[in-house]
C-alpha positions, 0 to 999 in steps of 0.5 A, spaced: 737 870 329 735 875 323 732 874 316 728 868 316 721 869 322 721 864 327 715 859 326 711 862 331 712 869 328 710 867 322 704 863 324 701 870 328 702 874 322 699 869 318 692 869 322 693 877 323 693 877 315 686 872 315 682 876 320 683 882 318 681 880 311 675 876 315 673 883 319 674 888 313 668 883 309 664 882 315 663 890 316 661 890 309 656 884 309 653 887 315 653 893 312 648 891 308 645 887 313 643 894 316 640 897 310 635 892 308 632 891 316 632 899 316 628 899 310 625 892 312 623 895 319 625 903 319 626 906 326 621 912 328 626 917 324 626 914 319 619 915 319 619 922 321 623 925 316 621 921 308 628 925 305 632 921 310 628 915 309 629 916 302 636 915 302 636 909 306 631 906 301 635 908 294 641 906 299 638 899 299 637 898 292 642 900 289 647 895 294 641 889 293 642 891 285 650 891 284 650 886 290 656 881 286 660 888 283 660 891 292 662 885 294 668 885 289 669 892 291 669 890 299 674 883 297 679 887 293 678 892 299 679 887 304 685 885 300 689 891 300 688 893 306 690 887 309 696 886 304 697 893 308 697 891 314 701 885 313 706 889 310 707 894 315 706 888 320 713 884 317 717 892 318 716 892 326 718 884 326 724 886 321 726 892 326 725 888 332 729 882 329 735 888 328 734 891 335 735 884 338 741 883 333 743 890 337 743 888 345 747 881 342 752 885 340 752 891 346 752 885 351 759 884 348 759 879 342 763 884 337 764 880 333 757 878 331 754 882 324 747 883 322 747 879 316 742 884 311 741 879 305 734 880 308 733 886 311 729 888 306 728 896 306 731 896 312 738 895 309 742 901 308 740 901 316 744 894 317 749 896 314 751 902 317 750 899 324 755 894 321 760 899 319 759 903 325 760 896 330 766 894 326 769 902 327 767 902 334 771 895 335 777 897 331 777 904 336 776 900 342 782 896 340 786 902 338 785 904 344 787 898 348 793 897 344 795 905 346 793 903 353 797 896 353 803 900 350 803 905 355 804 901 361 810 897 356 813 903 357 812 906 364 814 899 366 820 898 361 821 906 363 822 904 370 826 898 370 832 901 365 831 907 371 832 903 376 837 898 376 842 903 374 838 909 380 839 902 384 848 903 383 847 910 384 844 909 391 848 904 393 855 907 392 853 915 394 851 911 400 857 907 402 860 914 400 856 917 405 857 911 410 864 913 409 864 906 407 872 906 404 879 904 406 882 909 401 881 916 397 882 912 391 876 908 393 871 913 394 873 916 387 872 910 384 865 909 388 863 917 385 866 915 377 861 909 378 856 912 381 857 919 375 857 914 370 850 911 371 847 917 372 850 919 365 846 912 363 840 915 366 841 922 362 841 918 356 835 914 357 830 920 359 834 924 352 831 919 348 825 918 351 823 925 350 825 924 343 821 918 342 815 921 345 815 927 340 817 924 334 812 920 336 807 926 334 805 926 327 804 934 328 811 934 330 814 940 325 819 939 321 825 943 319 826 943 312 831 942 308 833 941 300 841 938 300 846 933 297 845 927 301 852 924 299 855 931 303 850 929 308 852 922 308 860 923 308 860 928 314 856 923 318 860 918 316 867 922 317 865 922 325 865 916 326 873 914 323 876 913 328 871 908 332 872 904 325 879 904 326 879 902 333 873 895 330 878 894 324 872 895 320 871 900 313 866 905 313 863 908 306 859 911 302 856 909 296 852 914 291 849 911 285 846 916 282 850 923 283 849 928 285 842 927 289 838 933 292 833 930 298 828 935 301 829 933 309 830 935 316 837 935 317 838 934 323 833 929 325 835 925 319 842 926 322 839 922 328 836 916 324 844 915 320 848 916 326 843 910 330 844 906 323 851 907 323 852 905 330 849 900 331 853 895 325 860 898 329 858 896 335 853 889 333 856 887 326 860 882 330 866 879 325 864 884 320 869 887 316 865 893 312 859 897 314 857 900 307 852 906 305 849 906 299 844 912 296 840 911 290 834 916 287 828 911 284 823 914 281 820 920 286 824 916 292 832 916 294 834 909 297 839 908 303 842 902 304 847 901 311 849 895 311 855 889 313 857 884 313 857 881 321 853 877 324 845 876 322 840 878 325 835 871 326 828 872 322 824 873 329 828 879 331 827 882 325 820 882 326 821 885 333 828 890 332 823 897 331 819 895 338 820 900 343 826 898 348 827 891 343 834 889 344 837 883 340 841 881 346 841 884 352 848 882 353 849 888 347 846 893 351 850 892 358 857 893 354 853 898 349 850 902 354 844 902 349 836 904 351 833 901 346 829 905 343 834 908 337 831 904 332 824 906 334 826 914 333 828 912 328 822 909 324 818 915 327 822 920 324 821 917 317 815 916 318 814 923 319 818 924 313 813 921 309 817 914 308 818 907 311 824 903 314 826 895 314 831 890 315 833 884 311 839 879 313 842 874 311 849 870 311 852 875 307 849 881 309 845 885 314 842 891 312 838 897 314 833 901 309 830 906 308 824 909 302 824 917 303 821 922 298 825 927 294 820 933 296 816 932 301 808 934 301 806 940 304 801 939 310 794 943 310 792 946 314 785 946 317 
């Protein structure tokens, strides 16, 4: 569409170029026609005032004697101003050319770009219109992902509420109907009914979590400790569940002692979720072991078992909002879903990144965190 002129464009700049050289010679040549009628047939003027008729006369001689040297004069004249106007002629269709590759792309073919291989001194403009297209694209797809994401959530939001707010309900009714043949009953019915707000309280705890880790302003409370001290403590609470699943729990430090600069208590959410989760889903798994190394300017923590693994596109999915892998898990783990994803947020808020790997052998989770973490300016 842009570049090349369309043949009917190039036919009407062609003919403009022709007759503007042909109309600057004619005027010269006309010119001269002038003066020799007026020296021929001078007006009444001339004949009253002898100093205008002078002028008119060594006007006439001169052109008649350097007739070939005016007429080159007037040629290249003639040229130049056509190339002039040719020139600025090619400049308006090259603009209107941009202008229409322009309305293309508003009336909604984002994908189109305006190619600048021609654009002559129009170049630099194309190409920031191009620049400005593809931010503009990349906005309007940023924004359609937030706006696509938000209703996930609202919608995954309101189906974990609802089914056990529906459980809730129903036993507080049949309570309220007095619904039941004994004390024993109405008990049951309120333990059931307590235990699925417990479920509900636990939702909205970690919906607010996500949310404000989910801030890249959110402010961190800094820390420099030992991470194996850190690692042992967290571990140490989880004894007694390692016991009751016959699994050993570890830790593993390559390199001792470790100082890592960190919010403790937000890092302490991301290694009781790891932790958790390979007691509660490790099925068949015998060991969980974690394993902390310092590599150049990062510490490596790996937690790792040896239970079931974890298929390849779920791997994918595991840090999604409300991802589970079963959703049998969730019903006997009582599990929101989003503890892997506040846990990805607060390393990233750290300054680092989060993955899984797993195979037959193994499956690990493991995290890059810097040693020091970089100040944030401020504005």
């Amino acid at each position: 569409m842009f570049n090349k002129l369309k043949k009917k464009e190039l036919s009407e700049l062609v003919f403009e170029g022709a007759l503007t050289l042909g109309i600057v010679y004619l005027l010269y040549i006309g010119m001269e026609l002038m003066f020799n009628r007026l020296v021929a047939n001078p007006p009444m003027i001339l004949r009253e005032v002898p100093s205008l008729r002078r002028f008119v006369v060594v006007v006439d001689a001169f052109l008649t004697i350097y007739d070939d040297v005016f007429q080159w004069i007037a040629a290249i004249f003639a040229a130049i101003f056509t190339g002039w106007r040719l020139v600025r002629r090619y400049k308006q269709m090259q603009l209107t050319h941009i202008l229409d590759e322009l309305h293309y792309i508003a009336a909604g073919n984002f994908d189109h770009r305006i190619d600048a291989n021609n654009a002559g001194s129009y170049v630099d403009v194309v190409d920031s219109i191009n620049t400005l297209v593809e931010s503009t694209v990349q906005a309007m797809e940023e924004e359609r992902k937030i706006e696509q994401s938000k209703d996930e959530l609202i919608t995954n939001v309101s189906h974990d509420i609802r089914t056990p707010l529906t459980s809730i309900i129903g036993y507080l009714g049949l309570i309220e109907d007095k619904q039941f043949t004994s004390e024993e009953d109405a008990l049951r019915y309120i333990h059931i009914a307590y235990t699925k707000a417990l479920q509900m309280k636990v939702l909205v705890d970690d919906l607010f979590e996500y949310t404000k880790v989910r801030q890249p302003t959110t402010p961190l409370l800094l820390k420099t400790i030992n991470i194996g001290n850190f690692l042992e403590q967290i571990v140490a609470d989880y004894e007694l569940e390692s016991r009751k699943r016959h699994m050993e729990i570890e830790v593993i430090m390559k390199t001792s002692p470790l100082m890592i600069e960190m919010d403790v208590d937000k890092m302490a959410r991301v290694f009781n979720n790891l932790i958790s989760n390979a007691l509660k889903y490790a099925h068949g798994g015998t060991w969980v072991h974690i394993e902390a190394e310092k590599i150049g300017s990062e510490v490596i923590v790996s937690v790792k078992n040896n239970g079931e693994h974890i298929p390849e596109e779920s791997l994918q999915e595991l840090f999604g909002r409300f991802y589970r892998v079963e959703n049998s898990r969730s019903k006997e783990t009582g599990g929101t879903g989003l503890g892997l994803a506040i846990a990805q947020s607060i390393v990233t808020l750290h300054g680092g990144y989060i993955y899984a790997e797993s195979d037959e052998a193994e499956t690990k989770f493991v995290l890059h965190l810097p040693l020091k973490q970089t100040p944030v300016a401020k504005e």
